[in-house]
C-alpha positions in Angstrom: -21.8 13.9 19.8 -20.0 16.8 19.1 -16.9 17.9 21.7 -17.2 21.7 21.2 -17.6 23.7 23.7 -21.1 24.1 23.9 -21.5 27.2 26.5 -20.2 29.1 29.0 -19.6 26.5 31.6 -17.2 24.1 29.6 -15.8 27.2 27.2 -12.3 27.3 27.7 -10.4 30.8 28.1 -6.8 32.0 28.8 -6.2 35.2 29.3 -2.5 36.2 29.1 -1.4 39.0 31.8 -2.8 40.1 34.4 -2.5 44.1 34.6 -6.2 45.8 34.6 -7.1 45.0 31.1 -6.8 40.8 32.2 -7.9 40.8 35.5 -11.5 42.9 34.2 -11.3 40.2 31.4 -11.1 37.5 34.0 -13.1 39.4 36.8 -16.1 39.5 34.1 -16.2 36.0 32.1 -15.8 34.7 36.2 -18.7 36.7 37.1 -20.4 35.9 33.8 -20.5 32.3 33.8 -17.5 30.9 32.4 -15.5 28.3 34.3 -12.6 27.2 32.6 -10.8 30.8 32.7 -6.8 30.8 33.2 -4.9 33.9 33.7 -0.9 33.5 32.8 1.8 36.2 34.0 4.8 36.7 33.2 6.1 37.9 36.0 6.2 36.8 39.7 3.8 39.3 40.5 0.2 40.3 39.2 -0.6 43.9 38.2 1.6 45.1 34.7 2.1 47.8 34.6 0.7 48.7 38.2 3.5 48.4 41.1 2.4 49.2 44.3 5.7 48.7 46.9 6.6 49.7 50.3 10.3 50.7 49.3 11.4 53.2 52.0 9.2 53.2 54.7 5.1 51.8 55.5 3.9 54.1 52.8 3.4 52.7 49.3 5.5 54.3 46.4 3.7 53.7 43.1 6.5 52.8 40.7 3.7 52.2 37.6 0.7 54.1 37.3 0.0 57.1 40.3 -3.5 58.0 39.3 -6.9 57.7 38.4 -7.8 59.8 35.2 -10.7 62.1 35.4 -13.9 60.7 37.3 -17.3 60.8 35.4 -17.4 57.5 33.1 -14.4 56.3 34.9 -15.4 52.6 36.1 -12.1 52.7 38.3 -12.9 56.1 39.8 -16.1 54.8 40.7 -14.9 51.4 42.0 -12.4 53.0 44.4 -14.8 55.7 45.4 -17.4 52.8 46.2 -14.9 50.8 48.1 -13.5 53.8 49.7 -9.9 53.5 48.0 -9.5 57.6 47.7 -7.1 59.5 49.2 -8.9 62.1 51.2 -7.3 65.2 53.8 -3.5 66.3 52.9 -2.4 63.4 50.6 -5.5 64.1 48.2 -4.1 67.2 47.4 -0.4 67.1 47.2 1.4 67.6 43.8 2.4 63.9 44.3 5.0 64.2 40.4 1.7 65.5 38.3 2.9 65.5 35.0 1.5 68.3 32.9 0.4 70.4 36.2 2.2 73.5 37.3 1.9 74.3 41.0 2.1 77.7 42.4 4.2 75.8 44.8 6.5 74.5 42.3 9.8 76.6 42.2 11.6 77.0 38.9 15.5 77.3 38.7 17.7 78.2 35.6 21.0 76.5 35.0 22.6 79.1 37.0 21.1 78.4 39.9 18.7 82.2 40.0 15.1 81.5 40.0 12.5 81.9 37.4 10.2 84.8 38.0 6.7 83.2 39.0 4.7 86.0 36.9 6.9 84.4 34.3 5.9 80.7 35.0 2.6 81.7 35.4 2.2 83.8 31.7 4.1 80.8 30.0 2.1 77.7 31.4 -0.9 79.4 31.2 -0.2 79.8 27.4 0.8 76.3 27.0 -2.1 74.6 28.4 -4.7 77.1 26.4 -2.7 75.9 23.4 -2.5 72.0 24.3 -6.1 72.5 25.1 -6.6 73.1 21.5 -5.4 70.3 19.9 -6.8 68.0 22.6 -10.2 69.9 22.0 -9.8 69.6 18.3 -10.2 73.0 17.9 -6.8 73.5 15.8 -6.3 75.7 13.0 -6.1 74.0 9.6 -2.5 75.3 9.1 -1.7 72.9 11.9 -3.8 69.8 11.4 -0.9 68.4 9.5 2.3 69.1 12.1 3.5 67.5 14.6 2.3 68.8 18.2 6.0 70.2 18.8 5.7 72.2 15.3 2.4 73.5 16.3 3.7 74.8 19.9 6.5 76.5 18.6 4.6 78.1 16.0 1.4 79.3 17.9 3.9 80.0 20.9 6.2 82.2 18.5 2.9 85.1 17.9 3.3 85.6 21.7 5.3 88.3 23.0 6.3 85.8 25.8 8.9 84.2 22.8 10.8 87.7 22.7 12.1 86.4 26.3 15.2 84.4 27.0 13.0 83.4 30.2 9.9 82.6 28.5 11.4 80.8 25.6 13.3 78.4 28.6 9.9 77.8 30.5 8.6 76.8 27.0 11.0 74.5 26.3 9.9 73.0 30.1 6.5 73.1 29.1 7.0 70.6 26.0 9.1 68.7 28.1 7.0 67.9 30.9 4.2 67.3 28.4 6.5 64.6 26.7 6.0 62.7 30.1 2.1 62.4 29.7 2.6 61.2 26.0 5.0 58.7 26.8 6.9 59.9 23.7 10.9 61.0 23.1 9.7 64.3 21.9 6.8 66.5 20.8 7.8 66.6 17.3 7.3 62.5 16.9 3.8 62.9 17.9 0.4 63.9 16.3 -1.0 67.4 16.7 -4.6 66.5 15.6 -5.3 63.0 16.3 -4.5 63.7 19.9 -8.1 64.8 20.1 -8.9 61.3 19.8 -8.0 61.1 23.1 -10.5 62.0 25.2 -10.0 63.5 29.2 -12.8 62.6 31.5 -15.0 65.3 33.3 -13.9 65.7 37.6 -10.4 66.2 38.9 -8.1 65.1 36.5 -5.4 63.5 38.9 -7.0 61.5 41.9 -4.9 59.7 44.1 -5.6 56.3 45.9 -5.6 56.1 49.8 -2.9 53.7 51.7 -3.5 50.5 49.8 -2.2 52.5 46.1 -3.6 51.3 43.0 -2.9 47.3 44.6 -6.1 47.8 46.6 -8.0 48.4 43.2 -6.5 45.1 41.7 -7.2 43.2 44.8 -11.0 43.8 44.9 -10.8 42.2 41.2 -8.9 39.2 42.2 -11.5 38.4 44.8 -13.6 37.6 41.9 -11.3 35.0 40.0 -10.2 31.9 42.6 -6.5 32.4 43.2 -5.4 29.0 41.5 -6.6 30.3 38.4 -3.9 32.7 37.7 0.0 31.1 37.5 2.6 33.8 38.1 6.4 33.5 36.3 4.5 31.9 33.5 5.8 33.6 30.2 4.4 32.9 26.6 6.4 31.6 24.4 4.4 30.5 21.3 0.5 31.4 20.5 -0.8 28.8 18.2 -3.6 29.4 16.5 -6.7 27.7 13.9 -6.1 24.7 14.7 -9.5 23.7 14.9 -12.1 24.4 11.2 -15.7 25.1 12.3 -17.7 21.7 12.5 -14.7 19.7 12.8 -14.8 19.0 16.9 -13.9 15.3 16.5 -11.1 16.0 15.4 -9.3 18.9 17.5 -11.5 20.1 20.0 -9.6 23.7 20.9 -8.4 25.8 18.0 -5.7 27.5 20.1 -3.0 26.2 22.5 -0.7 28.3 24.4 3.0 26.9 24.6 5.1 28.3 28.1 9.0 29.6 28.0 9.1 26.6 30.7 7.3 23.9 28.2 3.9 24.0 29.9 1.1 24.1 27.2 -2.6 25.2 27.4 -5.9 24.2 25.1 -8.2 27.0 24.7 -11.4 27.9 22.3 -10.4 31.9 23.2 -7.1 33.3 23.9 -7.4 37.4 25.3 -3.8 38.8 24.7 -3.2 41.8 27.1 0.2 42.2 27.0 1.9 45.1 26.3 2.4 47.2 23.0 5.7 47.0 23.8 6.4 43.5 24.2 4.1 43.2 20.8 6.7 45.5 19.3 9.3 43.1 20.0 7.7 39.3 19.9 4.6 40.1 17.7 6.3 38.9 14.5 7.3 35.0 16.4 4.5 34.9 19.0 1.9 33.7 16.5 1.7 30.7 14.6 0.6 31.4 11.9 1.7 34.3 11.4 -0.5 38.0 12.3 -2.1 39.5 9.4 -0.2 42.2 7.6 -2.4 45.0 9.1 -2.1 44.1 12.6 1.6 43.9 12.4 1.5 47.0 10.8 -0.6 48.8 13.6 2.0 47.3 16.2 5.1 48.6 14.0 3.4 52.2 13.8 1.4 53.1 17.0 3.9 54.7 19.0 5.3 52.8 22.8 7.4 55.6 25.0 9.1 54.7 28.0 8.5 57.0 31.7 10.5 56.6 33.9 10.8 58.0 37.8 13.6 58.2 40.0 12.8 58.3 43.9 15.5 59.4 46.5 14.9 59.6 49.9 16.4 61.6 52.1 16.6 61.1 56.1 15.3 64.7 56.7 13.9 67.5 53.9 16.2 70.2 52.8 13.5 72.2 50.6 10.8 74.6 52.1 7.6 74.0 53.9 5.7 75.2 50.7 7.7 73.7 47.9 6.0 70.9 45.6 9.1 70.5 43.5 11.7 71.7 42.3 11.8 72.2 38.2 14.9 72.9 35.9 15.2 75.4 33.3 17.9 74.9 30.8 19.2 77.3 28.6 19.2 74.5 25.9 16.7 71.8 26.5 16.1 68.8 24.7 12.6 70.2 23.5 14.2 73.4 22.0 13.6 73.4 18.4 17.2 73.9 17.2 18.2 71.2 19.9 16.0 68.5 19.2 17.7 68.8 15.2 21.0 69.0 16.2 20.6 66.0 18.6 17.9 64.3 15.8 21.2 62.0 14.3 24.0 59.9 16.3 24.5 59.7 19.9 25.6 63.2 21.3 22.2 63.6 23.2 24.0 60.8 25.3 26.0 63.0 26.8 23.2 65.2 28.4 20.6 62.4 29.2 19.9 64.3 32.3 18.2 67.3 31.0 15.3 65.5 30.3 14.2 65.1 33.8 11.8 68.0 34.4 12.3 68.2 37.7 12.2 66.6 41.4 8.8 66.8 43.2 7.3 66.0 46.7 5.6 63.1 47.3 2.4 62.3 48.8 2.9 60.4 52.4 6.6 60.5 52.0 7.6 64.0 53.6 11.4 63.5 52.7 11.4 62.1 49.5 11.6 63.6 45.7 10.6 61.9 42.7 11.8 62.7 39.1 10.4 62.3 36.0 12.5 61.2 32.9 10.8 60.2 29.6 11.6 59.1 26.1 15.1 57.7 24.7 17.0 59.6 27.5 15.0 57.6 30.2 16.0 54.1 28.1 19.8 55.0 28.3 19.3 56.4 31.8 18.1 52.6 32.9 21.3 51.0 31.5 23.6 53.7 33.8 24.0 52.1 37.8 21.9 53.3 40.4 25.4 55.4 42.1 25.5 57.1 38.7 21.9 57.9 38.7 22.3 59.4 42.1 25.3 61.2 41.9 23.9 63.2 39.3 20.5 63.8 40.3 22.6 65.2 43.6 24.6 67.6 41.7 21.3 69.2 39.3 19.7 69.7 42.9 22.8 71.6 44.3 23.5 73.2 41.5 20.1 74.4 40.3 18.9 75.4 43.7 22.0 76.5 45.4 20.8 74.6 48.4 22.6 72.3 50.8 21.5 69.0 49.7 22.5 65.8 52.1 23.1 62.3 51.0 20.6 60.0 49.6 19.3 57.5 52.3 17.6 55.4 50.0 16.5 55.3 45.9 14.1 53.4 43.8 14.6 54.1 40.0 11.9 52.4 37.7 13.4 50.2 34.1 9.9 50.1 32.1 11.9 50.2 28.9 14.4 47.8 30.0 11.7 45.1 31.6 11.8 42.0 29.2 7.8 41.7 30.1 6.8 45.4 29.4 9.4 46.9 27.4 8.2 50.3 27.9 5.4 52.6 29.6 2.1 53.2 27.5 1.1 54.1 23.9 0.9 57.2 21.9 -0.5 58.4 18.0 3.0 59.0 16.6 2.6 61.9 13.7 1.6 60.2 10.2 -0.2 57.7 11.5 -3.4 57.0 11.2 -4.6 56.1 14.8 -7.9 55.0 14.7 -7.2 52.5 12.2 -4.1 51.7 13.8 -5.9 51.3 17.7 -9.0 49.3 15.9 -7.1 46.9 13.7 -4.8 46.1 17.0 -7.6 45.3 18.7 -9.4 43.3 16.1 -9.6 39.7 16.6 -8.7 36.5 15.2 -9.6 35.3 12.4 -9.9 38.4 10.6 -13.6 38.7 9.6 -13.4 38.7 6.1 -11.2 35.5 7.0 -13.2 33.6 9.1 -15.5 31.2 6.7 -15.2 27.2 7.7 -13.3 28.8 11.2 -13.8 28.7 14.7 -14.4 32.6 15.4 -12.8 34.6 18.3 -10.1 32.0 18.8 -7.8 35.0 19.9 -8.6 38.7 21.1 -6.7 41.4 22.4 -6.8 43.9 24.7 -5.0 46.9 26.4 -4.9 50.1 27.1 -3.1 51.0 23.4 -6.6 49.3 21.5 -8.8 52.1 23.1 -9.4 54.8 20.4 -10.4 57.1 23.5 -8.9 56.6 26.5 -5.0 55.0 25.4 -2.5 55.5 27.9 -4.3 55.1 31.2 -5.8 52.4 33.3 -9.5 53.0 33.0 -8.6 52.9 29.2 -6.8 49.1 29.6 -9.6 48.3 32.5 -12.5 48.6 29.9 -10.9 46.8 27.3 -10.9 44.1 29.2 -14.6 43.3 29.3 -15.8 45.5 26.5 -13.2 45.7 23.4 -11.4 42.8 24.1 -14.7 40.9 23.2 -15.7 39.2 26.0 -19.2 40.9 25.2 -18.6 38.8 21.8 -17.9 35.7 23.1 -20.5 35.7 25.5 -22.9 36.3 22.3 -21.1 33.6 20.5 -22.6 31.0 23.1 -25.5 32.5 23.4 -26.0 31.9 19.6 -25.2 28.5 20.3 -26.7 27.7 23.1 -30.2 29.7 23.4 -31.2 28.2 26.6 -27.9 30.3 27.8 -30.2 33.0 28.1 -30.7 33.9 31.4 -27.1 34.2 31.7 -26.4 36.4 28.5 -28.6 38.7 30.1 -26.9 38.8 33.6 -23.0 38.9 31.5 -24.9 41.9 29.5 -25.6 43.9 33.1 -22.0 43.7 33.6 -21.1 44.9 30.9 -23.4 48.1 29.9 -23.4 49.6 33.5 -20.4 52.0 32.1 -21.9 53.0 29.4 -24.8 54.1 31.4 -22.4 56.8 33.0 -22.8 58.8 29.4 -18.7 59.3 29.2 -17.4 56.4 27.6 -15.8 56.2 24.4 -17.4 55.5 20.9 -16.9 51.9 21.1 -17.9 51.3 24.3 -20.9 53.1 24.2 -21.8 50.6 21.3 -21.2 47.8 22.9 -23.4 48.9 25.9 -26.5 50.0 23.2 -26.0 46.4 22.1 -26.6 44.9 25.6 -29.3 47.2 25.9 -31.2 46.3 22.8 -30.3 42.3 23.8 -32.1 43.2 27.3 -35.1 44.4 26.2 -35.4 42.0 23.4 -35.1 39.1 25.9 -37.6 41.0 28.7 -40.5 41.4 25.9 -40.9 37.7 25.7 -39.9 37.2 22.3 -38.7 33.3 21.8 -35.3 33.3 22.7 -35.0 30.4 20.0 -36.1 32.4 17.3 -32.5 33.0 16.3 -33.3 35.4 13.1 -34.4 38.0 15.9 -31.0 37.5 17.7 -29.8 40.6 18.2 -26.3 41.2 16.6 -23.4 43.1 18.3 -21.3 45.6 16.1 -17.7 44.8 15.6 
């Protein structure tokens, strides 16, 4: 009799990481059916990328990811609305480091400590999000479709009178800075101008902030769904080996992939669902897999661009700014996103020397009414995380005196986050670095193994991956890793697999498909999630018309 796994409930699945992209992976295949699923981490704590911590005082500081991403179509807007995880009253509202979001409370400083004119800020931000809008819109000129986002700015920007102005050409500068922060990137000019339309900004409030329990409330409600001794923490993958079973040949080597532990522990599996991150493909994805990747999958790990974001939190005993300020931005004379800068600095290590002007700024933050938080992105925030903590502080110390003229008191306490420098990240979240095609690159990260036009005589799915960079639509933020979980990392696909195997799995292959094409129903969802959930549908109502579930030429087939 054969040994292969025959279903659901003898299927073995390990699922390496446990940031949002795992634990939907795990949450789903648990709710699904399957119950031989292991989650391994890396660290001694669950949650990637997400680090909710109570550094200074009851409140959380979220030293990972701060907010929810738009709300129509978002499954983890919804999930924390449902389970009334939202911040509501003061905290909802407060500027809380919004990248990309200029506050009339914000007050802007030039290097000489005067203030920039608000009618100023105003005229020049206003500009710059009309002209962001239009890339992300895909509404660009053809002239630009080929430059990078930082040659488009500077060229639309230069037709506006606002570019006469030593003032309106420094708020510019801050403009493209603080927009490096939301593309994780070391400048504007390494990134796409029109594939960043790709990307695609949910409908409702764009930056929604989670109540008292932080973004570990929203991972908690998915670990109630996978039992606590599934998952072993401080668990680090060394080796992913891989087709070591052919199709038919169960006798003989009953799971085609084992996973091999940095501390010698080793795990069978018929699916392996990689989730770490881009980054730490970047670095191990050429001696993680035996055998080897295929060429085009390295090649979309090489290409699709992995920025680091950093923030720096000092707390203070007592508030020195005013009632109404949300922050406190800097205005340099030459930034690192002026044109002529960014060349001169382009070669060697001089840009060393001024690290700190690529922190936008210091801004309030929500439930801590005496603490600042400052944003640093790019190579500047890499070489930032190798300086000490005392270093880091003195500076930020002096920018704050010097730009504001204010009396600034010591530092109380200080949390800096090291994405970059984190051996099990190695950086913050993806972008579509210019010349690069990123659909291709997104779809053939995410594509699984064996390669399809690789897979006669061999057990199929044996690995999958998943993450926030392998969404086409939504890279870079949560929802975007959450749904790749149970959607493009192929759960949906494995689920079918043993439904093809084992028809009198239908009952359940229905249930797994509920799961899975409820998002889609919201009508915001990205292209390939969308098909994945018409697939479910179509596999629903074939299955409620009666048809003979046996009938296996009828089987409905999901897309890849």
């Amino acid at each position: 009799m054969s040994t292969c796994a025959a279903g659901p409930t003898d299927a073995k699945v390990v699922i390496i990481g446990s940031g949002f992209a795992g634990l939907a992976a795990a949450s789903t295949l648990v709710k699904g059916g399957f119950k031989n699923v292991l989650v391994l981490e890396a660290k001694d704590r669950i949650g990637g990328r997400v680090n909710t911590v109570k550094p200074f005082t009851e409140n959380i500081i979220e030293v990972g990811a701060n907010w929810i991403h738009g709300q129509t179509g978002n499954p983890l807007y919804k999930l924390a609305k449902e389970k009334n995880l939202l911040s509501e009253g003061p905290c909802a509202s407060n500027n809380m480091c919004q990248p990309r979001s200029v506050s009339s409370r914000d007050y802007f400083f030039k290097e000489d400590g005067k203030p920039v004119p608000n009618k100023i800020v105003d005229q020049v931000s206003s500009l710059f999000t009309k002209l962001t809008d239009k890339a992300f819109d895909d509404q660009l000129e053809p002239k630009y479709q080929d430059l990078t986002m930082g040659a488009y700015l500077d060229d639309a920007f230069g037709a506006s009178p606002l570019a006469a102005t030593e003032d309106g050409r420094q708020v510019f500068e801050w403009c493209k800075r603080n927009e490096c922060t939301d593309e994780a990137s070391s400048s504007l000019y390494e990134v796409s101008a029109s594939q960043i339309s790709n990307y695609i900004a949910l409908e409702g409030d764009f930056y929604n902030t989670l109540g008292p329990g932080g973004y570990r409330a929203i991972l908690d409600v998915l670990l109630k769904d996978v039992p606590s001794e599934n998952i072993k923490r401080s668990a680090p993958v060394k080796t992913i080996r891989w087709d070591l079973a052919k199709e038919g040949h169960c006798e003989d080597q009953r799971y085609p992939v084992q996973v091999i532990c940095e501390n010698g522990q080793s795990f069978q599996a018929d699916h392996v669902i990689v989730t770490v991150s881009l980054g730490v493909l970047k670095e191990k994805g050429t001696t993680l897999f035996e055998p080897a990747l295929p060429a085009n999958k390295l090649s979309a790990i090489k290409n699709l661009g992995f920025g680091t974001v950093d923030k720096i939190f000092l707390y203070f005993e007592k508030s020195f700014w005013p009632a109404d300020c949300e922050g406190v931005q800097m205005v340099w004379k030459g930034g690192p996103e002026d044109k002529d800068v960014y060349k001169s600095l382009s070669q060697g290590d001089a840009w060393k020397a001024t690290w700190f002007k690529k922190i936008t700024g210091f801004d309030t933050v929500a439930r801590h009414p005496t603490a600042l938080c400052g944003w640093i992105t790019g190579r500047e925030a890499l070489y930032m995380e190798k300086l000490q903590d005392s270093e880091i502080r003195d500076t930020c110390l002096r920018l704050l005196k010097s730009f504001t003229g204010w009396s600034v008191p010591a530092v109380s306490k200080m949390l800096i986050s090291r994405w970059g420098t984190d051996s099990h990240v190695r950086g913050s979240y993806s972008f579509v670095p210019d010349d690069v095609d990123g659909v291709a690159a997104q779809k053939a990260l995410a594509a699984p193994l064996p390669p399809k036009d690789k897979s006669t005589g061999k057990r199929l799915l044996q690995v999958l991956f998943a993450g926030e960079a392998t969404h086409v639509n939504f890279y870079t933020t949560t929802h975007g890793a959450y749904l790749t979980g149970p959607t493009r990392s192929k759960c949906s696909y494995i689920y079918h697999f043993y439904f093809e195997k084992s028809p009198t799995s239908g009952s359940l292959f229905l249930s797994f498909g509920r799961l899975l094409h409820t998002a889609a129903d919201t009508g915001d969802l990205g292209e390939q999630d969308h098909e994945l959930g018409e697939n479910w549908r179509s596999s629903k109502e074939y299955l409620t018309k009666g048809a003979s579930i046996e009938d296996d030429h009828h089987t409905p087939t999901l897309k890849s």
